[in-house]
C-alpha positions as CSV (number, residue, x, y, z in Angstrom):
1,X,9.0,19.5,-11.1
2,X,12.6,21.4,-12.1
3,X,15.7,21.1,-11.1
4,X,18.4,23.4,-10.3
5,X,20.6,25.2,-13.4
6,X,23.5,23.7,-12.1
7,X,24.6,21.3,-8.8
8,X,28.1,20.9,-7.2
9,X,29.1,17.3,-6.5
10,X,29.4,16.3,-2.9
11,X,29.1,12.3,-3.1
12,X,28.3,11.6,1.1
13,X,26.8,9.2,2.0
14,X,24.4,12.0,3.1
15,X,24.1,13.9,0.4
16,X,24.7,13.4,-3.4
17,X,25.1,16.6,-4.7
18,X,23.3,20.2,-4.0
19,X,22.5,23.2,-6.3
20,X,25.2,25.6,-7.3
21,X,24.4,28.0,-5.0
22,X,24.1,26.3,-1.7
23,X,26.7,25.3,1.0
24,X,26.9,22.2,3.2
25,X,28.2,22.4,6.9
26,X,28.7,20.2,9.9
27,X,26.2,20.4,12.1
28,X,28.2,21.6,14.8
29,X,29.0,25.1,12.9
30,X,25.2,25.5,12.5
31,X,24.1,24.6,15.8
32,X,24.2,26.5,18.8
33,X,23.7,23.2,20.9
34,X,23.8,19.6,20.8
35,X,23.7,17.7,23.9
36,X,22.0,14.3,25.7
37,X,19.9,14.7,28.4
38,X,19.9,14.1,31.4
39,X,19.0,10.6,33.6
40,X,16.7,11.8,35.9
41,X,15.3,10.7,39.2
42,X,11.4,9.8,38.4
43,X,8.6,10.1,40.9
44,X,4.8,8.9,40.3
45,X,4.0,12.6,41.2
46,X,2.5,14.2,38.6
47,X,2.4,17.6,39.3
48,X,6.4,17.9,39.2
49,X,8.6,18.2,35.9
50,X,7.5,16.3,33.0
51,X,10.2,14.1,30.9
52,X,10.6,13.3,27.5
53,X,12.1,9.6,26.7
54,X,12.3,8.2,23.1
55,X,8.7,6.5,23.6
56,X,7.2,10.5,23.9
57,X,7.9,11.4,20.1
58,X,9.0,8.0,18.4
59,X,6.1,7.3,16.5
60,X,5.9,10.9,15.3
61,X,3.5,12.6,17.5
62,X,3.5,14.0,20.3
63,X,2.2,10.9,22.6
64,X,0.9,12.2,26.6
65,X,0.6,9.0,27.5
66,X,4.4,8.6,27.6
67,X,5.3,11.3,29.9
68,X,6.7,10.3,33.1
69,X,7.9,13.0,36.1
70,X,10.8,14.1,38.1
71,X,12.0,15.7,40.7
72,X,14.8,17.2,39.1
73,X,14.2,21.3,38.9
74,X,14.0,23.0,35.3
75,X,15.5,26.2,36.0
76,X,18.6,26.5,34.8
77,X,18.4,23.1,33.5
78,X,20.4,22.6,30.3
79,X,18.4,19.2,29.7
80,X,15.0,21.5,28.8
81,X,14.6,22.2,25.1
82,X,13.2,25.2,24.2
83,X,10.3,25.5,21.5
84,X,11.8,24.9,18.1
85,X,14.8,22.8,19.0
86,X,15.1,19.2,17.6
87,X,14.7,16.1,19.6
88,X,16.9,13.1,18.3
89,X,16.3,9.5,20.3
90,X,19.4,8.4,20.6
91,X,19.7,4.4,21.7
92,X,18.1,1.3,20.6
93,X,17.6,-0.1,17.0
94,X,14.6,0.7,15.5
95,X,14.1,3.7,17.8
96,X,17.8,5.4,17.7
97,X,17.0,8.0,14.8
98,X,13.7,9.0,15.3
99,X,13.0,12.3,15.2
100,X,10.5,15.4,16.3
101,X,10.1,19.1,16.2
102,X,9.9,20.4,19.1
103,X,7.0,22.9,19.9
104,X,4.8,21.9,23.2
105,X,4.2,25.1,25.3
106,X,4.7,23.2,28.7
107,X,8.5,22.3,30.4
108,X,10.1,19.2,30.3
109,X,13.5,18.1,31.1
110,X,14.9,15.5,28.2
111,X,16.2,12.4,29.9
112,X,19.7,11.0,28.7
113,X,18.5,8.6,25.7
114,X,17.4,11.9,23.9
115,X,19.5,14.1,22.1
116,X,18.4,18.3,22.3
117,X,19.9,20.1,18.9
118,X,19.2,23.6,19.0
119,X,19.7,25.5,15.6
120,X,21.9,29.1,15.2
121,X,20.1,31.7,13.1
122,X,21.6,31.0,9.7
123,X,19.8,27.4,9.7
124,X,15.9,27.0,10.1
125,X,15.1,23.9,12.9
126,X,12.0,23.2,10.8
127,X,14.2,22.6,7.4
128,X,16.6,20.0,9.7
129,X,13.9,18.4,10.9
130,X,13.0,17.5,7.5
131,X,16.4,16.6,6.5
132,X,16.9,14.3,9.8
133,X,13.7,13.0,9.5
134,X,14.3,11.3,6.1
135,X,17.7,10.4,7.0
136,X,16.6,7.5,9.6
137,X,18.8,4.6,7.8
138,X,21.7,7.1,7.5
139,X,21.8,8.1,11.1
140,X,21.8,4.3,12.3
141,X,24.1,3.3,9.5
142,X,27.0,6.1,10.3
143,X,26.2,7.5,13.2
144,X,25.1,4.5,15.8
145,X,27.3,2.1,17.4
146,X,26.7,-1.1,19.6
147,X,25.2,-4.4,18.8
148,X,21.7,-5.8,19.4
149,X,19.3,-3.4,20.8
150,X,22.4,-1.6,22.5
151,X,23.4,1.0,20.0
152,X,24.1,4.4,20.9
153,X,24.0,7.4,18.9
154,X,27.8,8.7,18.4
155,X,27.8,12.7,19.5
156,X,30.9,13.1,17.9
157,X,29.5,11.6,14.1
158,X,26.5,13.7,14.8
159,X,28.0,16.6,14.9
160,X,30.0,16.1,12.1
161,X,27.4,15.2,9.8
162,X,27.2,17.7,6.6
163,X,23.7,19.2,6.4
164,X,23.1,21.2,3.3
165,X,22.3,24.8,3.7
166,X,20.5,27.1,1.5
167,X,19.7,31.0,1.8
168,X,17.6,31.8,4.9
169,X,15.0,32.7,2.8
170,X,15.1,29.5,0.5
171,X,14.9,27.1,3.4
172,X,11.8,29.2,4.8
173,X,10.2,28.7,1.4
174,X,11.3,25.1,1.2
175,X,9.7,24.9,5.0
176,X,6.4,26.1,3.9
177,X,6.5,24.1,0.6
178,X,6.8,21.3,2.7
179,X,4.9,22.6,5.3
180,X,1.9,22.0,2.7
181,X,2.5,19.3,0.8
182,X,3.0,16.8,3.9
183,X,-0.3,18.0,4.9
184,X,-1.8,17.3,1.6
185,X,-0.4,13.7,2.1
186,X,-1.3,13.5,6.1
187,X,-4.9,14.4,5.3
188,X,-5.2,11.5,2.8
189,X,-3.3,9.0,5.1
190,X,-5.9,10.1,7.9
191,X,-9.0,9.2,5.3
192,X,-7.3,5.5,4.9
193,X,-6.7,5.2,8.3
194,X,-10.1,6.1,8.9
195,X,-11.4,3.9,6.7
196,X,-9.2,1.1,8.1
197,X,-11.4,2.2,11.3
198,X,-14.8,1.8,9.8
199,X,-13.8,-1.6,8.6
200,X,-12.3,-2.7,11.4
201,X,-16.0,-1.1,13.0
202,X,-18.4,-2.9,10.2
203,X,-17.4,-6.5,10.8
204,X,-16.9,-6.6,14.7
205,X,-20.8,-5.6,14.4
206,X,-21.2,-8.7,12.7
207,X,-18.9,-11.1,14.7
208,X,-20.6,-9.7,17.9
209,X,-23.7,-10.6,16.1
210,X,-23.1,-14.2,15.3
211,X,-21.0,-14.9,18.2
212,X,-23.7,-13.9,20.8
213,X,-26.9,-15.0,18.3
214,X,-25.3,-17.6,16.2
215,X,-25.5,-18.3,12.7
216,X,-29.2,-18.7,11.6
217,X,-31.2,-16.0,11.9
218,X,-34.8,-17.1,12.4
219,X,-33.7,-19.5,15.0
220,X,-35.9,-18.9,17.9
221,X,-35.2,-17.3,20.8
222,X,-35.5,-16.7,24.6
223,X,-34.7,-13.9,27.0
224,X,-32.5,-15.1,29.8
225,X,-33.0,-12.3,32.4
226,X,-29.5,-11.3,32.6
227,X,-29.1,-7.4,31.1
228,X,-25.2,-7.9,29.5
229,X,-26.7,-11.5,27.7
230,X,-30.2,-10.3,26.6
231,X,-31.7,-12.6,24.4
232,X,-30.2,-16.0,23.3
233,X,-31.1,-18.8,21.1
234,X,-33.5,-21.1,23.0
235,X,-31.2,-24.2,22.5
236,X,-28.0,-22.5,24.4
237,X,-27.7,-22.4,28.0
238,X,-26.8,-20.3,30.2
239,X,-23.9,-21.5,32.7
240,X,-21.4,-19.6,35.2
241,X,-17.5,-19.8,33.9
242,X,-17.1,-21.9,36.9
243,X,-18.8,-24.7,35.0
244,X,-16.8,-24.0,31.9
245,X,-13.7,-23.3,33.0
246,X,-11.0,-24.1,36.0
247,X,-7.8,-22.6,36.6
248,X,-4.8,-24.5,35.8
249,X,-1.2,-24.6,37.2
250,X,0.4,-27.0,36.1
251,X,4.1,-27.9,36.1
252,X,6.9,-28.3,33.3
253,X,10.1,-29.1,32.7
254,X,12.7,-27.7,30.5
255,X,12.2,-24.1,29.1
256,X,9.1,-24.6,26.5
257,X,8.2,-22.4,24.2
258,X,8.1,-19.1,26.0
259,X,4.3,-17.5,25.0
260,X,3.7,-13.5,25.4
261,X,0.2,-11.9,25.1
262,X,-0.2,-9.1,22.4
263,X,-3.7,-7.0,22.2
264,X,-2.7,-7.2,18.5
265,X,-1.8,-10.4,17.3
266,X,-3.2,-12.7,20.4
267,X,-1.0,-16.0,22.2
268,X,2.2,-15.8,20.1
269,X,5.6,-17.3,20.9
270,X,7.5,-14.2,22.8
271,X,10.0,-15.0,19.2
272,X,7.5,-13.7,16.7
273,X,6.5,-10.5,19.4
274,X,6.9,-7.4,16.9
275,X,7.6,-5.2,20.6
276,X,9.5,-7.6,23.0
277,X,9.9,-6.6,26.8
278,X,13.3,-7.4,28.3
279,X,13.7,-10.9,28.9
280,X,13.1,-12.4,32.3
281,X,15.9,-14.2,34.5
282,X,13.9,-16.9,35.8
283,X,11.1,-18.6,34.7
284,X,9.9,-19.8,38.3
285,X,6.4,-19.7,38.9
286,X,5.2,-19.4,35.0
287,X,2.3,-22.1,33.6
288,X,2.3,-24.1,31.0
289,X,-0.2,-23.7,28.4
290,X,-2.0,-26.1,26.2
291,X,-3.9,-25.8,23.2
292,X,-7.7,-25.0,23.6
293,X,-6.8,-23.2,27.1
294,X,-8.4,-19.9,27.4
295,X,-5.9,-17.6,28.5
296,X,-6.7,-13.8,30.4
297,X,-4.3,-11.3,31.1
298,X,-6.0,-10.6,34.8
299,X,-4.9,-6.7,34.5
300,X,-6.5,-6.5,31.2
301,X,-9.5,-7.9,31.4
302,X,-11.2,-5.2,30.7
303,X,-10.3,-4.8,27.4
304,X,-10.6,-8.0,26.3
305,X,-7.4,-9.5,26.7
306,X,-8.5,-13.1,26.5
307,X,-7.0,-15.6,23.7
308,X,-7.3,-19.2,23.4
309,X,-4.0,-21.1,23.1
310,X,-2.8,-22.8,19.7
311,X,0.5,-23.4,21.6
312,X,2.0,-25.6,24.1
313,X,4.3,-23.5,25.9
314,X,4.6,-21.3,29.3
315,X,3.3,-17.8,30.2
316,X,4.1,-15.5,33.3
317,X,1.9,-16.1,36.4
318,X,0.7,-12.5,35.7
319,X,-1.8,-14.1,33.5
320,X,-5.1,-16.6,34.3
321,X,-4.8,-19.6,32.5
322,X,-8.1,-21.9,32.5
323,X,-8.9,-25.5,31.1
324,X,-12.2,-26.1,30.0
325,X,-14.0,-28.5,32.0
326,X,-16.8,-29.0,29.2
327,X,-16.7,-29.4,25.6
328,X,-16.2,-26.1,24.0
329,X,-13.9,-24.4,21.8
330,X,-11.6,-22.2,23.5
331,X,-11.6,-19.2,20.7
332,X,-15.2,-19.2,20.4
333,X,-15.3,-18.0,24.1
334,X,-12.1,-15.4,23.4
335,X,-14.7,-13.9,20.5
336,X,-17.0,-13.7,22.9
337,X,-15.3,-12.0,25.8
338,X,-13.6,-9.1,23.4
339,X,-17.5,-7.9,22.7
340,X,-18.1,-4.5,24.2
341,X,-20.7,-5.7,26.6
342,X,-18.4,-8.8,28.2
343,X,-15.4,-6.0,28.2
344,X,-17.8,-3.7,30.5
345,X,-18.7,-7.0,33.1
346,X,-15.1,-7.8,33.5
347,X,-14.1,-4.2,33.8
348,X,-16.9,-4.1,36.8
349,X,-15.5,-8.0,38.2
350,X,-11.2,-6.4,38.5
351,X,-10.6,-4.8,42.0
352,X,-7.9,-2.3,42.0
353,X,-7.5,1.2,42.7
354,X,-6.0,2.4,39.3
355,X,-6.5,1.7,36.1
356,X,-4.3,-0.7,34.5
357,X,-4.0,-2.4,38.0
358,X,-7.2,-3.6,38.3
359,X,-7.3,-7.5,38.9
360,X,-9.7,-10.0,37.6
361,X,-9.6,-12.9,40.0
362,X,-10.4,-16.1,40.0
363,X,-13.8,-15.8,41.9
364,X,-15.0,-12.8,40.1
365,X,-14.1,-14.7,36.8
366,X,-16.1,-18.1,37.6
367,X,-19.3,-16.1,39.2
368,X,-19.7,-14.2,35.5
369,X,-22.3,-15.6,33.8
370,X,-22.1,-16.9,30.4
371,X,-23.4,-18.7,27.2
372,X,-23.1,-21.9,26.1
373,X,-24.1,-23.3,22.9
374,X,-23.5,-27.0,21.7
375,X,-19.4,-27.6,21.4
376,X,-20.4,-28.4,17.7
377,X,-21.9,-25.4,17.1
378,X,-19.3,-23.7,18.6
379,X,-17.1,-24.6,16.3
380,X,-19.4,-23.9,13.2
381,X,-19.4,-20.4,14.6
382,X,-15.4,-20.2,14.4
383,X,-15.3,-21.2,11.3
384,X,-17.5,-18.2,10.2
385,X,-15.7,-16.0,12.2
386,X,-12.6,-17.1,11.2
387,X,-14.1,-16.3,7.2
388,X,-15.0,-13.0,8.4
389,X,-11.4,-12.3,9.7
390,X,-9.7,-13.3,6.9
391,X,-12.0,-10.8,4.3
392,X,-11.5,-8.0,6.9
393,X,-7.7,-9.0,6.9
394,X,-7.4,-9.1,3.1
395,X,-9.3,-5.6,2.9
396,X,-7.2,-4.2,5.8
397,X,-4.0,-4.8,4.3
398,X,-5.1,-3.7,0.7
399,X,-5.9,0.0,2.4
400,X,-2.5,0.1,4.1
401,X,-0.2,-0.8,0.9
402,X,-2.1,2.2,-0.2
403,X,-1.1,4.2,3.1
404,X,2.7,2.7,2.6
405,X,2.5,4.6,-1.0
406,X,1.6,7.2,0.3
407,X,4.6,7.6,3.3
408,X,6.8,6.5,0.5
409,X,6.0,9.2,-1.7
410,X,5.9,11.8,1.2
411,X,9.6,11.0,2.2
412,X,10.6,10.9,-0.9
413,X,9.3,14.1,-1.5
414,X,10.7,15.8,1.8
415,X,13.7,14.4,0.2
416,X,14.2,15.7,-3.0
417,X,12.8,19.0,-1.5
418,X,15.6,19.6,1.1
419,X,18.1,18.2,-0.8
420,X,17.7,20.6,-3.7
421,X,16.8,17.7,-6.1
422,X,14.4,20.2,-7.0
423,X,13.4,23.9,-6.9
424,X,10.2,24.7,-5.2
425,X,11.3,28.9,-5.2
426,X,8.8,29.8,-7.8
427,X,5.4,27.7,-6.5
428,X,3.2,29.9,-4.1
429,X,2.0,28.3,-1.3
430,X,-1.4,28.9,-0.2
431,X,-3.0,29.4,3.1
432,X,-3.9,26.0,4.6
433,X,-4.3,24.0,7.4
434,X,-1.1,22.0,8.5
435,X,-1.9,18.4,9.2
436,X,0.7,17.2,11.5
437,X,1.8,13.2,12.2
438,X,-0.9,13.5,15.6
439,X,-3.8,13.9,13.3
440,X,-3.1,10.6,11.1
441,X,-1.2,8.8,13.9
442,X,-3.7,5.6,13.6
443,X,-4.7,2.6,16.3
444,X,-1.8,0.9,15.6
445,X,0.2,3.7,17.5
446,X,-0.9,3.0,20.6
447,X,-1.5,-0.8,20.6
448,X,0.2,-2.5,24.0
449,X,2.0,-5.0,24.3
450,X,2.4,-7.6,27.0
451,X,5.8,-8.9,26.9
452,X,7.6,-11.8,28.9
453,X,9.2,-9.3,31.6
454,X,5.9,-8.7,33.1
455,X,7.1,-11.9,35.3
């Protein structure tokens, strides 16, 4: 792609140079406002005013699910953006510098991590949102202060940052040049993801298969009566969890290893937790957990939040932690319980009035029914599975160095576009269809995490 006839040297941190015929400003001379918002007073009811925190937009979509409510009334709230303006989250690493685009139809007040900047005339909200967006170590770097997870975007250093500014009608074409490549890109990050999806699909078929039929097909088999088991081999047995399993709670000393549950990554020291929880100021009450425990978080059981230990360590008394009382190989039985049709029986066995509260009790737990094959093959089965997990991991990770490409060429891109690294005032754009950061957002996005406060 060409460049620019000629460039005037700027040398910021922010910006290297721009063409000849562009100005930079500080923000504040091209914004109209830039303001935190508010810290509201929430309520669990739903039909008052929604509020945006950072966890709303920081994964680049526009996430529902993230919305909480208050009180607090809109009108003549300053704390509401309006359609177009820019929302900035403002504290915590790894979050602080996020950015989104503001364009939901509905009201919402902005709570005070978030920062509203809303654009004058001369400077097109769409074109800083691409120039923030790819900014993300800059902003941390120059404009955040604080240590740890305590930083705080600076207002002051925001609103002196130098944003380069084209004509009006240059950034609009830059905006729809943009506009359409990033949807080019999105569309093909959406067919990895996807595929990521079918893979994911293809060999959870065939763990379900072997863990609830085992490992030779023409072994024979019987029908045990029960609708969620069906038909088993006729050498396993069919036993209650109360003759597998028993609930320990047993004491410690010291501070062990502190263990957190993660529907990603299993029973991991809270230290290796990608998404930690605040930390807890007591560790009264938790349970220590040994190797080949089985280990449920009770308000998860429905989806499968069982993992056999690998650790010796302690976990919050939010979570069921069981011993066996036979021979059997704890992660043969965590397989087993994340199958769709053990996920539905434990969904059926919590009591609770809402979802996500829903407990699975002791009782409820033991009176399930359940397989049991021979300890050793058991363990011939986790093996397989284990085999299995590693191909699917090897062709996982293969599709997303190819999605990591692809973000890497999109910023760079949005980079050398808004910058004026190169001129994009000749290329028509066509009609298309935008493809926005909501349509690729992938699994990943919305994975939970069960951190060490839940104590």
């Amino acid at each position: 792609m060409k460049r620019y006839d000629e460039y005037i040297e700027i040398n910021s941190p922010w910006i290297k140079n721009i063409p000849m015929n562009w100005n930079a400003k500080r923000l504040k001379s091209v914004a109209a406002y830039i303001s935190r918002g508010e810290t509201p007073v929430y309520t669990d009811d739903t039909s008052c005013t929604k509020v945006i925190n950072q966890a709303t937009f920081s994964q680049g979509y526009w996430n529902t699910k993230k919305v909480r409510y208050t009180s607090s009334s809109p009108i003549g709230n300053e704390s509401v953006p309006k359609q177009r303006d820019i929302l900035l989250a403002s504290t915590g690493r790894g979050v602080l510098g996020k950015v989104f685009y503001f364009d939901q139809s509905d009201t919402y007040i902005a709570d005070g991590h978030v920062t509203i900047i809303r654009t004058c005339k001369t400077l097109n909200s769409r074109f800083l949102y691409y120039y923030l967006s790819v900014h993300f170590d800059t902003i941390n770097g120059l404009l955040a202060r604080g240590s740890t997870n305590q930083t705080e975007l600076q207002e002051y250093s925001l609103k002196n940052m130098p944003v380069p500014l084209p004509s009006a009608d240059e950034q609009d074409q830059i905006v729809r040049y943009l506009d359409w490549q990033v949807s080019k890109i999105n569309r093909l990050i959406a067919a990895k993801r996807k595929r990521i999806e079918l893979v994911k699909e293809h060999f959870s078929v065939r763990i379900a298969n072997i863990v609830c039929n085992g490992l030779k097909p023409n072994t024979p088999m019987r029908e045990t009566g029960i609708d969620y088991i069906g038909a088993i081999p006729s050498h396993w047995t069919v036993l209650q969890n109360k003759r597998l399993f028993k609930s320990m709670n047993r004491t410690f000393q010291g501070i062990p290893t502190v263990l957190s549950l993660s529907q990603k990554d299993g029973l991991i020291p809270y230290s290796e937790m990608t998404e930690r929880s605040l930390h807890t100021s007591s560790y009264e009450n938790w349970q220590l957990v040994c190797p080949n425990d089985l280990v449920l978080n009770r308000f998860k059981a429905h989806l499968g939040v069982f993992f056999a230990s690998k650790y010796t360590g302690i976990v919050t008394f939010h979570y069921g932690v069981y011993e066996a009382k036979m021979p059997l190989v704890a992660k043969y039985y965590e397989v087993l319980y994340h199958t769709p049709e053990y996920c539905r029986v434990y969904a059926g066995q919590s009591r609770g009035m809402t979802v996500g509260l829903q407990n699975l009790s002791d009782t409820n737990f033991y009176s399930t029914y359940t397989v049991y094959p021979p300890n050793e093959e058991q363990r011939e089965i986790v093996t397989e599975i284990e085999q299995i997990e590693k191909q699917q991991s090897s062709i996982i990770a293969g599709v997303n160095r190819q999605i990591e490409k692809l973000q890497e060429f999109r910023t760079r891109l949005i980079s050398d576009v808004v910058t004026g690294q190169v001129d994009v005032r000749g290329i028509e754009v066509p009609d298309f269809e935008y493809v926005g950061e909501a349509d690729v957002a992938g699994e990943q996005d919305e994975g939970e995490t069960e951190g060490e406060a839940d104590g």
